[in-house]
TORGU-169598 format. One record per residue: residue number from 1; residue in three letters; x, y, z of N, C-alpha, C in turn. Coordinates in steps of 0.001 Angstrom, whole numbers, plus 500000, padded with zeros to 6 digits. Each point is the difference from the previous one (the first is absolute). Layout:
<marnus>
MARNU  resi  resn    n_px    n_py    n_pz   ca_px   ca_py   ca_pz    c_px    c_py    c_pz
MARNU   NUM   Ala       X       Y       Z       X       Y       Z       X       Y       Z
...
</marnus>
This chain:
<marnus>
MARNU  resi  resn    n_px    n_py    n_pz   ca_px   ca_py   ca_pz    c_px    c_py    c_pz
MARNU     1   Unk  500827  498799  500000  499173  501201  500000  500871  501264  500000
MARNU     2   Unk  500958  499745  500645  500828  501316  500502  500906  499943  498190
MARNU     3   Unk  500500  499498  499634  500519  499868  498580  498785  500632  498990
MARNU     4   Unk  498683  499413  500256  499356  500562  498701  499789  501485  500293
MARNU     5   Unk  499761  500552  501648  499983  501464  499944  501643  500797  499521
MARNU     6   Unk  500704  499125  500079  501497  501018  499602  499818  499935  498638
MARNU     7   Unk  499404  498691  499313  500056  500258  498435  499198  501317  499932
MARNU     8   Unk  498681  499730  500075  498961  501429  499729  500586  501306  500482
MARNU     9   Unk  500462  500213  500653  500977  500935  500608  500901  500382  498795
MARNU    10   Unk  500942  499147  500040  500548  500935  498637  499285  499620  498788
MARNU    11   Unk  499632  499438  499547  499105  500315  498690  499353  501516  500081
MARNU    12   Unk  499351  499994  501331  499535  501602  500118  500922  501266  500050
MARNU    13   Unk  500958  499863  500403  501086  500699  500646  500579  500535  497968
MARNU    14   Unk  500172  499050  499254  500513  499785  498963  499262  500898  498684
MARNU    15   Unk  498775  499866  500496  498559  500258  499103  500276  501489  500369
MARNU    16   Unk  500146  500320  501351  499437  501735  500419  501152  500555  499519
MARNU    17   Unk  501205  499476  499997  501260  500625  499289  500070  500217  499169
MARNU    18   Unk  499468  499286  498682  499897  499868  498722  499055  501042  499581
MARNU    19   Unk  498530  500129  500840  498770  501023  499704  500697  500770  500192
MARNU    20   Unk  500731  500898  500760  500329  501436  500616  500819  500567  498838
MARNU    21   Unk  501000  498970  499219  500736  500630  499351  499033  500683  498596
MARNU    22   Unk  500048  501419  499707  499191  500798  499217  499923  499175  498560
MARNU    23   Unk  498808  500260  499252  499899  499147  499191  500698  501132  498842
MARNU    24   Unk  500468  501429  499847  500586  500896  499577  501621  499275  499907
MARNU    25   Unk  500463  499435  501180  501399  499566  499585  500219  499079  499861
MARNU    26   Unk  499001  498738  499757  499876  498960  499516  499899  500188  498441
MARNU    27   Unk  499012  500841  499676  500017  499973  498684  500892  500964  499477
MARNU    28   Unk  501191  500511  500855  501045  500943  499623  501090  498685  499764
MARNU    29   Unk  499990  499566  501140  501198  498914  499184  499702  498988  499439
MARNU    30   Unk  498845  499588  499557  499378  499349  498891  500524  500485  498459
MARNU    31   Unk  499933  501018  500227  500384  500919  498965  501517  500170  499630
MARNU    32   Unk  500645  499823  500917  501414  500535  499706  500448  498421  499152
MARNU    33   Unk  499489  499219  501096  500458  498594  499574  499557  499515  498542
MARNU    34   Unk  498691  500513  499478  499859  499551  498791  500352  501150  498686
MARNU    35   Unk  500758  501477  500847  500595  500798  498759  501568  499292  499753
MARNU    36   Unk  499993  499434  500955  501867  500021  499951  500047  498309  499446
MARNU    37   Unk  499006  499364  499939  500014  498528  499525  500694  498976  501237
MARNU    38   Unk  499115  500160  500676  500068  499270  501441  500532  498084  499745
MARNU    39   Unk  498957  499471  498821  500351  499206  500009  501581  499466  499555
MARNU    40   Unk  500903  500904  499333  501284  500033  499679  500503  500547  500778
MARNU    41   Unk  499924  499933  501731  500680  500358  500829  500535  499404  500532
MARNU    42   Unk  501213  500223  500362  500979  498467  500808  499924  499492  501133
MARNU    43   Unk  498598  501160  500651  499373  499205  501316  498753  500518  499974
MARNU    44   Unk  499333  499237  499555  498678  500745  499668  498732  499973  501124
MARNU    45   Unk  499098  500738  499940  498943  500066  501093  498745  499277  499961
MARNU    46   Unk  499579  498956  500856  498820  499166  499806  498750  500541  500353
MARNU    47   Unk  499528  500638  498886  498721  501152  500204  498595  499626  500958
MARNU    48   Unk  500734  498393  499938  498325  499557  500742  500686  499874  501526
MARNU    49   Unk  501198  500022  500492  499981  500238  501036  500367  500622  500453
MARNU    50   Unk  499813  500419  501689  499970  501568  500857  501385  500655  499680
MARNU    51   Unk  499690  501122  500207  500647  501358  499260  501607  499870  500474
MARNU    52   Unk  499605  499503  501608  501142  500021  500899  500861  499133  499527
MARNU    53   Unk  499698  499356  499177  501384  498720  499726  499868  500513  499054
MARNU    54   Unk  500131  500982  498786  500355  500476  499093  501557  500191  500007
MARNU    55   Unk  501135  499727  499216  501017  500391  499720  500108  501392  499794
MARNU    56   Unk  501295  500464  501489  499964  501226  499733  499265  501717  500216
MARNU    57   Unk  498569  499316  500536  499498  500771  500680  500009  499803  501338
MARNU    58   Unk  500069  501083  500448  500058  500365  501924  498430  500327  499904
MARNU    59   Unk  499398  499597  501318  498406  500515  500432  500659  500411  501591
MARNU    60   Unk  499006  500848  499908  500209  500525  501530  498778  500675  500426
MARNU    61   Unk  499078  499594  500986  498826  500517  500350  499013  500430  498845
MARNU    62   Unk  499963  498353  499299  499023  499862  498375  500561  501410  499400
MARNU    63   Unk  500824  500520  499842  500298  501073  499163  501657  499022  499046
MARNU    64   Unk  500147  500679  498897  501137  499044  499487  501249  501165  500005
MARNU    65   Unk  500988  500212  500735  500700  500849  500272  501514  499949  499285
MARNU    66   Unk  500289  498650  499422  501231  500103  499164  499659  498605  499240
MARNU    67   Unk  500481  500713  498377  500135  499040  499147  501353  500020  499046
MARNU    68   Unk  500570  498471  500548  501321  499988  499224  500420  499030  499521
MARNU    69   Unk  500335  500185  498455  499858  499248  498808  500918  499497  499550
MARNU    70   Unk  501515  500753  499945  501158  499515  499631  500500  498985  499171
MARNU    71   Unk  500570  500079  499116  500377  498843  498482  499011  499114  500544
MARNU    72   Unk  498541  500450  499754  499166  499108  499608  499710  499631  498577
MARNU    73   Unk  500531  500728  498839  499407  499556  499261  498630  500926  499638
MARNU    74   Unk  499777  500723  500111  498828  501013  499828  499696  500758  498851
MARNU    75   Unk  499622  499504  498723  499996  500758  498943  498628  500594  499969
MARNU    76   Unk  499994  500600  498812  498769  501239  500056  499950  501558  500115
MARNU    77   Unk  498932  500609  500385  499876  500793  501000  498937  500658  500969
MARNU    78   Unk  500863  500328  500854  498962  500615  501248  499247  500472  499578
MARNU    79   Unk  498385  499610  501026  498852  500448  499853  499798  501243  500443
MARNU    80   Unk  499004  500472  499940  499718  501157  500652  499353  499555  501578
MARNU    81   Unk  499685  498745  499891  499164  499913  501691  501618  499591  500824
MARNU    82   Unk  500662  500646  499437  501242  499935  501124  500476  500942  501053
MARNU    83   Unk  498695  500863  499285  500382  501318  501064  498493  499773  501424
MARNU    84   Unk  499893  498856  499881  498404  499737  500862  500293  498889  501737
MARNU    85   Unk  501213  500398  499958  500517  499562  501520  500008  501073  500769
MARNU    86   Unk  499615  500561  500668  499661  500947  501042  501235  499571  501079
MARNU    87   Unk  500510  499215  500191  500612  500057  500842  501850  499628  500187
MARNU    88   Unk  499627  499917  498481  501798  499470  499442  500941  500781  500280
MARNU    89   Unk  500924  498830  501032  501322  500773  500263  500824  499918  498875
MARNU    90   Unk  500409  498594  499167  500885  499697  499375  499815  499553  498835
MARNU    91   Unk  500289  500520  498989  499870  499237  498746  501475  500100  499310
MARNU    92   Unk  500708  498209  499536  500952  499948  499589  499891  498625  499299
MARNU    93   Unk  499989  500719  498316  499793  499296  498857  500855  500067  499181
MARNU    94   Unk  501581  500258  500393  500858  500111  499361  500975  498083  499954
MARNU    95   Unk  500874  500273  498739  500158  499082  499497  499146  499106  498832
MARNU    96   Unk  498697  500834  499253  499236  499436  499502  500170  500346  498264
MARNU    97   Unk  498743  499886  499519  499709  500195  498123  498988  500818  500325
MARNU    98   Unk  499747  500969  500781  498868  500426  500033  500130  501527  498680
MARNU    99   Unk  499048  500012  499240  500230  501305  499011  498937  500604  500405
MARNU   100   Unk  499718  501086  498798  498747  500918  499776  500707  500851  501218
MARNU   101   Unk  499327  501339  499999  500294  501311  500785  499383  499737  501448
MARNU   102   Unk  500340  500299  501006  500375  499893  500937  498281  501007  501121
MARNU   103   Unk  499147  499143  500192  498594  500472  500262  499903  500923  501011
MARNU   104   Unk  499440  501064  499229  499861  501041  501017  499364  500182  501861
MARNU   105   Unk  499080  498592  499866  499293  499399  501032  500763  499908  500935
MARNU   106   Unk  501209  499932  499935  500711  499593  501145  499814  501458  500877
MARNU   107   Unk  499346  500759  499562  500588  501161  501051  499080  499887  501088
MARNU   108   Unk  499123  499171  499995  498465  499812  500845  500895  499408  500935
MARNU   109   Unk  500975  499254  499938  500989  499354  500880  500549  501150  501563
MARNU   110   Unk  499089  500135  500220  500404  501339  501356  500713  499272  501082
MARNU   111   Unk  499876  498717  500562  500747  499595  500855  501592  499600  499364
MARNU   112   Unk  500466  499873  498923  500760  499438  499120  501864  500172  500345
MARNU   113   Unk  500003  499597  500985  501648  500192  500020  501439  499958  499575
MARNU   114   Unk  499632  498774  498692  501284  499557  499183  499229  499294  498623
MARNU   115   Unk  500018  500702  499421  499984  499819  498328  501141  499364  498990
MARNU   116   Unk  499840  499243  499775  501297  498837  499130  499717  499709  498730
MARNU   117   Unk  499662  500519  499159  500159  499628  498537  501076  499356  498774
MARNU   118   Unk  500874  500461  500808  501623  499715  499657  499914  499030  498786
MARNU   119   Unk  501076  499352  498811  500222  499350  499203  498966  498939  499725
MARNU   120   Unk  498617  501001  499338  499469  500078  499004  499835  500118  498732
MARNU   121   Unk  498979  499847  499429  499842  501118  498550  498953  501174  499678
MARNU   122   Unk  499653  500735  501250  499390  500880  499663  500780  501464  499762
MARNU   123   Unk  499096  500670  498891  500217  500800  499397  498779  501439  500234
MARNU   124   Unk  500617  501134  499415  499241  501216  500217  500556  500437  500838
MARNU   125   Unk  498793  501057  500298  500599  501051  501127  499841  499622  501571
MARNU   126   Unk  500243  500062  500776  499878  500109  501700  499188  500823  500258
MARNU   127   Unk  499266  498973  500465  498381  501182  500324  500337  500931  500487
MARNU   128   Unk  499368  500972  500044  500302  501247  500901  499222  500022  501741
MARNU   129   Unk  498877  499039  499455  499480  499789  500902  500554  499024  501333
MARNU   130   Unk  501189  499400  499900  500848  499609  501169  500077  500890  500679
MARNU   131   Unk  500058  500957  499842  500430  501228  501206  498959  500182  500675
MARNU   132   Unk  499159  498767  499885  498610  500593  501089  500252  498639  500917
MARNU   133   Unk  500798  498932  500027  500497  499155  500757  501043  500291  501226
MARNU   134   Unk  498898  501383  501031  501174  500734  500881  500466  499083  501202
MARNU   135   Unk  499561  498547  500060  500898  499162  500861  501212  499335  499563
MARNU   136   Unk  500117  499784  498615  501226  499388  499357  501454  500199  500355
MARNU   137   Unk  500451  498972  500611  501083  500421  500097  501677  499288  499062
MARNU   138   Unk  498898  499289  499110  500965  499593  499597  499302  499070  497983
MARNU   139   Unk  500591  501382  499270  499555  499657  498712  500949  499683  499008
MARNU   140   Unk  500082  498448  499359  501036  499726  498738  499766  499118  499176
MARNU   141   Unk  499919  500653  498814  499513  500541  498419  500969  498803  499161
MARNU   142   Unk  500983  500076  500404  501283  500264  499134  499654  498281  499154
MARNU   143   Unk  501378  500292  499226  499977  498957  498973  498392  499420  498885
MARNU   144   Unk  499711  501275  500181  498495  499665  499139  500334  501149  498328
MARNU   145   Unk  498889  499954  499392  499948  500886  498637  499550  501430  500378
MARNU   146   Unk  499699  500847  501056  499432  500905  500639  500799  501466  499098
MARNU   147   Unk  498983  500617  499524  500725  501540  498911  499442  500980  500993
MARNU   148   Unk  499759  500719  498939  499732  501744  500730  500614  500751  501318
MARNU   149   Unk  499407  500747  500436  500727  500449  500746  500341  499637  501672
MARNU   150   Unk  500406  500228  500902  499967  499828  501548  498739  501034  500360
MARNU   151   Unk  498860  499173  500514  498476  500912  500659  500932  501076  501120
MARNU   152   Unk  499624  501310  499891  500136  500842  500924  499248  499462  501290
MARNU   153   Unk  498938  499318  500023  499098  499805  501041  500914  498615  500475
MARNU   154   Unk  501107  499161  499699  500708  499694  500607  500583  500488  501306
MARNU   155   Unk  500510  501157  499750  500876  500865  500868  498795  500445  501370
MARNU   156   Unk  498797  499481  499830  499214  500094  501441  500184  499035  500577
MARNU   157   Unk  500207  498446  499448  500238  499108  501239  500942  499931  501276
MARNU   158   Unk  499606  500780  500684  501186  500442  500703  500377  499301  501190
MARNU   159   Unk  499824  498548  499815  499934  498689  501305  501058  499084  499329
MARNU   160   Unk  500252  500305  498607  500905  499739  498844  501288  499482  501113
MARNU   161   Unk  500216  498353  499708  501606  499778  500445  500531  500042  498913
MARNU   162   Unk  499373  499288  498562  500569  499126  499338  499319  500650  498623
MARNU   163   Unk  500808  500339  499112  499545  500471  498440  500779  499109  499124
MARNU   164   Unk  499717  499394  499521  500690  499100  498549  499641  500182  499032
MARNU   165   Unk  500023  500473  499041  499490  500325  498491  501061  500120  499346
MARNU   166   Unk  500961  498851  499881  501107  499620  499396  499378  498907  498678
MARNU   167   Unk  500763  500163  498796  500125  499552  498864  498468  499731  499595
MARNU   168   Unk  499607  500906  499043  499272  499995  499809  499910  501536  499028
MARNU   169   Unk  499200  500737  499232  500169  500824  499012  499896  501391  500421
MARNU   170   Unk  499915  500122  501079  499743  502115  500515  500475  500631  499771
MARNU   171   Unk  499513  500887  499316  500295  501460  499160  499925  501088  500979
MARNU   172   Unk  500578  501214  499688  499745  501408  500506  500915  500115  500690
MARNU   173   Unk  499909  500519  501579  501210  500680  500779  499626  499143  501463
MARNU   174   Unk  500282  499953  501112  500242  499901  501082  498986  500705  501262
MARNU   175   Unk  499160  499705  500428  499319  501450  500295  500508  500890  501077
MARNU   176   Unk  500791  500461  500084  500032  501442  501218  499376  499271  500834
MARNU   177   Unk  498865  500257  500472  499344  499572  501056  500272  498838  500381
MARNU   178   Unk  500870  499461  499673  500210  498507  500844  500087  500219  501476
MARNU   179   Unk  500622  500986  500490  500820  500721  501266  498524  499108  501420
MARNU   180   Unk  498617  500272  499074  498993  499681  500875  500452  498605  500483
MARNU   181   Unk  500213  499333  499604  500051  498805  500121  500928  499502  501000
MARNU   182   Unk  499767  500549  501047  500779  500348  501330  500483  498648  500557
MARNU   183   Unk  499279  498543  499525  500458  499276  501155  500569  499001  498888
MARNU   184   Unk  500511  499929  498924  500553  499382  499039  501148  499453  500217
MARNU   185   Unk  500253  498816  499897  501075  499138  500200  500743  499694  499145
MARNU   186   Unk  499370  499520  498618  500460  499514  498680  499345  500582  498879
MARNU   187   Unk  500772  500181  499053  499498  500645  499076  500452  499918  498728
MARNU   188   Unk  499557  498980  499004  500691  499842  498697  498959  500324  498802
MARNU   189   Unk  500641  500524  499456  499286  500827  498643  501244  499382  498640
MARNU   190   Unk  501136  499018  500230  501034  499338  499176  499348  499089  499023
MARNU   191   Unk  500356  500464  498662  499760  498930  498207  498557  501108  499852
MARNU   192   Unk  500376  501386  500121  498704  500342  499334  500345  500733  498959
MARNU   193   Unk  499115  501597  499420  500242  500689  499085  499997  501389  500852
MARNU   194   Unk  500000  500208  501289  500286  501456  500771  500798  500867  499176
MARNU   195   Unk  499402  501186  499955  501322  501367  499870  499811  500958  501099
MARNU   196   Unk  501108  500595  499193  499664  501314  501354  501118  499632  500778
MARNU   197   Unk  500518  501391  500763  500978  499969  501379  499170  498864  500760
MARNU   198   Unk  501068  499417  500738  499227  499241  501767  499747  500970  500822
MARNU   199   Unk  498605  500162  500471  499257  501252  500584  501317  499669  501813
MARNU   200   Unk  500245  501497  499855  501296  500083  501351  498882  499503  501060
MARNU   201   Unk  498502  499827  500051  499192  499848  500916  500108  498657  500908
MARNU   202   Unk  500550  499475  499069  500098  498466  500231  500964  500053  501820
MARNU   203   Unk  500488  501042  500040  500761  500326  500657  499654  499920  501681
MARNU   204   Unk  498552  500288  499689  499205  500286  500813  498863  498691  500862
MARNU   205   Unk  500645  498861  499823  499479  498848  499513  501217  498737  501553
MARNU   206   Unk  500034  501146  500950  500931  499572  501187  500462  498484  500458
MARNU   207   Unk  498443  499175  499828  500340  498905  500024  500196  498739  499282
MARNU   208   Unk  500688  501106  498435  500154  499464  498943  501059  498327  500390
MARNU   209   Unk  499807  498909  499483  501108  499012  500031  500313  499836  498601
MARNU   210   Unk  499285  499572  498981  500356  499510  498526  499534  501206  498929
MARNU   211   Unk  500959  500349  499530  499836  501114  498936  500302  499173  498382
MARNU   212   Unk  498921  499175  499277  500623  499811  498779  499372  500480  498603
MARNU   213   Unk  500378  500817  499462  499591  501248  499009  500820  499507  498664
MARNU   214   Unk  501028  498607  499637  500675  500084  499313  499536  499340  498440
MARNU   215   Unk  500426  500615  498591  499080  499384  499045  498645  500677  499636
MARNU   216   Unk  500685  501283  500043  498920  501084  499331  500534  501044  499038
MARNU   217   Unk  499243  501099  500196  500939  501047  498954  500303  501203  500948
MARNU   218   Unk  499559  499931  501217  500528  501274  501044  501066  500582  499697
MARNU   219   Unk  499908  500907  500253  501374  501171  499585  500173  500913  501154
MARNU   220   Unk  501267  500609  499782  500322  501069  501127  500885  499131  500968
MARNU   221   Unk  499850  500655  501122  501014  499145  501406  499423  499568  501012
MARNU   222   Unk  501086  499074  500515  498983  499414  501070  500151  501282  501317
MARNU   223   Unk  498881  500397  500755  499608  501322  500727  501150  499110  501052
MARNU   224   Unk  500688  501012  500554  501048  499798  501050  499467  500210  501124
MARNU   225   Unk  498527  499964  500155  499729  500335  501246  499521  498352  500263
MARNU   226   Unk  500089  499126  498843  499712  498548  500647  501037  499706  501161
MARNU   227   Unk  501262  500520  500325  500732  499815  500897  499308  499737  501342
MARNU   228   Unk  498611  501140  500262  499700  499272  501326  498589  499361  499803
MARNU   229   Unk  499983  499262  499213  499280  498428  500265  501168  499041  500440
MARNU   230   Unk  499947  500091  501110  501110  499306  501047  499531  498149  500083
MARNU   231   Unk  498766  500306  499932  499333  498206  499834  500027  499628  498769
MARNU   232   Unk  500613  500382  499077  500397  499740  498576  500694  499342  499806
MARNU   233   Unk  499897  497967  499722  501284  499358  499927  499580  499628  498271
MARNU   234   Unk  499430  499951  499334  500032  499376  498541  499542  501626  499535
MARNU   235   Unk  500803  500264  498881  499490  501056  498512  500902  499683  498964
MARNU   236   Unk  499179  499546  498947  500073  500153  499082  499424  501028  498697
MARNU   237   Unk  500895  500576  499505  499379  500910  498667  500868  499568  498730
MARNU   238   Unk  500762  499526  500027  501043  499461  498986  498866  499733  498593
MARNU   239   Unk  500450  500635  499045  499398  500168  498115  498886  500315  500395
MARNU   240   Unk  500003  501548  500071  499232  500665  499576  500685  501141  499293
MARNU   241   Unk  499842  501531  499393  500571  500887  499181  500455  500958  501569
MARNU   242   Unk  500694  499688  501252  500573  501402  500603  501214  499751  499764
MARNU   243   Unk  500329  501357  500308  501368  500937  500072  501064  498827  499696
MARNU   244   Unk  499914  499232  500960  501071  498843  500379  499205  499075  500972
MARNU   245   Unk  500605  499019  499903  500051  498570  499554  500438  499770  501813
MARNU   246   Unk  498659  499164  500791  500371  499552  500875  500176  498744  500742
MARNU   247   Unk  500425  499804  500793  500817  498937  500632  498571  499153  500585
MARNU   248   Unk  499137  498899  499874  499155  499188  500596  500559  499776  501632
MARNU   249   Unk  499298  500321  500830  500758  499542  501455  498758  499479  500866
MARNU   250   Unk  500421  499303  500532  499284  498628  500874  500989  499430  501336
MARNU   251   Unk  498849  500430  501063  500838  499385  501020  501056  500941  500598
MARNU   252   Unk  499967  501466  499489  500723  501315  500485  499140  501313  500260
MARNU   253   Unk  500463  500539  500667  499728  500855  500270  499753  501139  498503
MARNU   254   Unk  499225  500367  499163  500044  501107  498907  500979  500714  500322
MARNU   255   Unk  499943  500941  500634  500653  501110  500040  501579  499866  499663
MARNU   256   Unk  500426  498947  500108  501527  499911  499621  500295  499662  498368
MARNU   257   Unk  498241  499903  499703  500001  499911  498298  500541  501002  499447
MARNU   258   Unk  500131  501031  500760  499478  501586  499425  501203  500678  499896
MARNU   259   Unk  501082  499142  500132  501614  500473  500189  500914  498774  498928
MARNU   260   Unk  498880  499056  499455  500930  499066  499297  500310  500733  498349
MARNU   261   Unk  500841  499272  499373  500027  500927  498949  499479  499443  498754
MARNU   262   Unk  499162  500128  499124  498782  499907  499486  501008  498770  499318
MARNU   263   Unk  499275  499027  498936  499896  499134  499388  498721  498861  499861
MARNU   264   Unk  500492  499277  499112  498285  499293  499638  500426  498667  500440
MARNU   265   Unk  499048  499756  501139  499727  499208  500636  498509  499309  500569
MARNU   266   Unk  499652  498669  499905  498925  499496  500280  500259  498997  501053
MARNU   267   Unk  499209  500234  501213  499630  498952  500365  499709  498752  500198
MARNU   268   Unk  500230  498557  500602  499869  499070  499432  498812  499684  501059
MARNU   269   Unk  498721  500156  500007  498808  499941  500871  498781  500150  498795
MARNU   270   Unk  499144  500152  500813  498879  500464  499403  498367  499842  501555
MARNU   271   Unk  499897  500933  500365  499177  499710  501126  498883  499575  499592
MARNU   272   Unk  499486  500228  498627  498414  500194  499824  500106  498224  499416
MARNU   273   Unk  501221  499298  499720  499659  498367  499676  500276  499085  501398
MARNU   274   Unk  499993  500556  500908  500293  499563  501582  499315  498395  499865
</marnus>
């Protein structure tokens, strides 16, 4: 007797878990799974059973709070009901085939802390509408087909550790206003099409650690006031069009860059293939 009430027990227990979760993000990742071709996934999701043993998704108080995908195998592209998690901390779908432009939906993502798109194939512009993702603290782009310009409405995320928008096609200049971006840790904008001086603002950017800008068309000099980004152990700018030609340094202090005597030199790293 005592066995058949523990069965009914969780059968019930199982059932109320399953009801609670919104039928909005059920049929949100219903969706993702059959844009990206779920069934050609290298761990794929058994739709008829509960959400919670889904590969890859986190639930947390029936809300689905991180979904992470990684060389799954994910071709296609994102739906638009991807922006229909109300409560998503994490989304990291990098390592995939995912194409088509990059859905503006995500900006509905208000709880959204770390955005991973990374070595893809999407292409176009960067919504502008990310800059309405003011919990993010950590957004990277890179290694995808991504053109046009860097969104000014970038430069509001200002919870920003982490910017990657390395290799990949961006045109125009650098924006000045980066300076907002007060709590920035890393920051690679390297294998694009940038011009323009490196805004001296960058300067302003205290708890800068990784500076890599290299593999553009920037011109001018590097601003000597990078000397006091003192938490500055990796910069790279090496081939782009300035003055002269600098030294890749990793694992030093910058500022003793700033006394070496110019020549062309690269790095043997690359942070953004970590």
């Amino acid at each position: 007797m005592k066995t058949l009430k523990l069965i009914v027990v969780c059968l019930l227990t199982t059932t109320f878990s399953f009801a609670n979760i919104s039928l909005t993000e059920k049929d949100a990742l219903i969706a993702l799974y059959n844009s990206t071709q779920g069934t050609q996934w290298n761990t794929q999701w058994d739709l008829n059973a509960d959400i919670s043993s889904w590969y890859g998704v986190t639930i947390e108080d029936n809300k689905v709070v991180e979904i992470s995908l990684p060389f799954n195998n994910l071709q296609g592209q994102l739906p638009h009901e991807i922006g229909n998690f109300s409560s998503l901390k994490k989304l990291n779908l990098g390592f995939n085939k995912i194409s088509g432009s990059i859905p503006t939906s995500l900006s509905n993502l208000k709880s959204l802390t770390s955005l991973e798109l990374f070595m893809n194939a999407f292409e176009g512009n960067i919504p502008s509408e990310l800059g309405q993702l003011e919990s993010l603290e950590s957004l990277k782009l890179y290694s995808n087909k991504l053109d046009g310009e860097i969104p000014s409405s970038l430069m509001g995320l200002t919870n920003l550790k982490e910017l990657l928008l390395g290799s990949n096609f961006l045109t125009g200049t650098i924006p000045t206003d980066i300076y907002a971006l007060s709590k920035l840790q890393k920051l690679s904008l390297m294998d694009n099409k940038l011009e323009g001086e490196i805004p001296v603002e960058i300067a302003q950017l205290t708890d800068l650690e990784e500076l890599l800008l290299s593999t553009n068309k920037l011109t001018g000099d590097l601003p000597l006031e990078f000397m006091n980004l003192t938490k500055l152990t990796t910069i790279m700018v090496s081939d782009n069009n300035l003055n002269q030609e600098y030294i890749s340094v990793s694992g030093k202090n910058p500022p003793s860059m700033m006394i070496l005597p110019s020549q062309r030199a690269t790095a043997s790293m690359d942070i953004e293939k970590e």
